[in-house]
C-alpha positions, 0 to 999 in steps of 0.5 A: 774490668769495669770496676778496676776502671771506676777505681782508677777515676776514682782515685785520679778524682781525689788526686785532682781534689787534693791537688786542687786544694793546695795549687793555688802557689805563688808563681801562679799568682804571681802569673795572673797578676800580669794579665793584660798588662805589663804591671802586676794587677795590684790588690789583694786576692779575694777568692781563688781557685786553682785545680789540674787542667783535666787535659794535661793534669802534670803540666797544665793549672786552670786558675781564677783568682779575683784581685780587690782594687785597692780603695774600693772598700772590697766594692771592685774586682780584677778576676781572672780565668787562666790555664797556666804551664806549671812547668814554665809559670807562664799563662796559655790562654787568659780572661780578664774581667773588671767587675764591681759590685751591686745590690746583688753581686759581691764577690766573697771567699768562695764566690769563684769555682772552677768545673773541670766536667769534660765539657767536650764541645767539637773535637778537639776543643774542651771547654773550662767551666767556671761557676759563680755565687754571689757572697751577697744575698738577695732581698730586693723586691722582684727578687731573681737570683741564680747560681751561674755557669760560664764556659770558656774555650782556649783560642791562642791567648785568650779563654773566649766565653761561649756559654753562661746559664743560671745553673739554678735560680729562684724567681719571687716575681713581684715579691722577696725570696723567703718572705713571699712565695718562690719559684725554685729551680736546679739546673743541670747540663749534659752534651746532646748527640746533635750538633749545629754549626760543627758545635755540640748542643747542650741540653739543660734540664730544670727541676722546677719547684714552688716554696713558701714561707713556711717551709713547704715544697712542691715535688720538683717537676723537670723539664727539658731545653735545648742551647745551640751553638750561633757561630759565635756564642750558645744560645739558650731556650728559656725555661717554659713559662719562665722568663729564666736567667741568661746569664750571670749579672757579674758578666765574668 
């Protein structure tokens, strides 16, 4: 039973995968040309994303697409999160997010993906994940990069944020990654038993490692941190003796 069962999410697993590759139509562009606005959002689409919302795969696509302002010399985006009834071509809940770049922030063909992980936050509200990574690399001193998470959660017509963390991230303190030695670290999030406010906290764990120039490592050692939800947002507690990184510099 146990493996009839594992078969069947391993085959809705590919499903969605396959889905997810080719979801991205027209009429869901078209869709989120139009948030927050009467006019379509103009430019051309710089990185997207499209994939069977895992709640009502048959009729319901979460979507992020990020739109190039025209004349920005690929310097400024319009990006949008959305879960979108495929049945209507009409988004649900939406966010929009104007954003330009920086010394460490540009957005590239696969900047932008969606996690669809059950990210059962209280009953009845699951969130939708989005992660982002940067199409520009670090090399500025005091050197801080991270690969972030964000979740969002439907309220009627808007996708509100209620988490971003560095799912991953690498600290060169007073020097530059890959010339100086780093700190490095992979970050992983799972739902605790325990709940604040009626809301689920969420436990990250870090793997943190040491590297240097040459290619050496430090075997990774983990260590655990609570996020609780403040009846507005989750908040996070740092890695131990790490600063950490709250969120993405985007501010998707």
């Amino acid at each position: 039973m146990r493996l009839v069962a594992l078969l069947v999410l391993a085959a809705f697993t590919r499903l969605c995968q396959a889905q997810g590759a080719t979801a991205c139509d027209d009429d869901i562009e078209m869709a989120l040309r139009t948030v927050g606005g009467r006019t379509a959002i103009p430019g051309d689409v710089t990185a997207s994303d499209c994939r069977p919302w895992t709640a009502a795969p048959t009729r319901t696509t979460a979507a992020v697409m990020a739109f190039a302002k025209p004349g920005s010399d690929d310097g400024a985006w319009t990006v949008v999160v959305a879960l979108v009834d495929t049945t209507r071509g009409q988004v649900q809940s939406s966010h929009r997010t104007e954003l330009e770049a920086d010394a460490t922030t540009l957005i590239g063909p696969q900047s932008l993906r969606l996690d669809l992980a059950p990210y059962q936050l209280k009953p009845g509200v699951r969130a939708l994940g989005l992660r982002f990574s940067s199409d520009r690399g670090n090399s500025m001193p005091n050197s801080r990069a991270g690969t972030p998470l964000r979740l969002y959660v439907a309220e009627g017509r808007r996708l509100r944020p209620v988490f971003c963390q560095a799912m991953g991230w690498q600290d060169a303190d007073q020097g530059v990654i890959g010339q100086d030695p780093w700190d490095e670290a992979a970050t992983t999030l799972s739902i605790s038993p325990r709940q604040t406010h009626g809301w689920q906290d969420l436990r990250l764990t870090d793997r943190l490692s040491r590297h240097t120039p040459d290619g050496k490592a430090s075997k990774p050692v983990a260590s655990q941190r609570v996020c609780r939800f403040d009846g507005d947002a989750y908040r996070c507690d740092p890695p131990p003796g790490q600063p950490g990184m709250g969120c993405d510099p985007a501010g998707l």
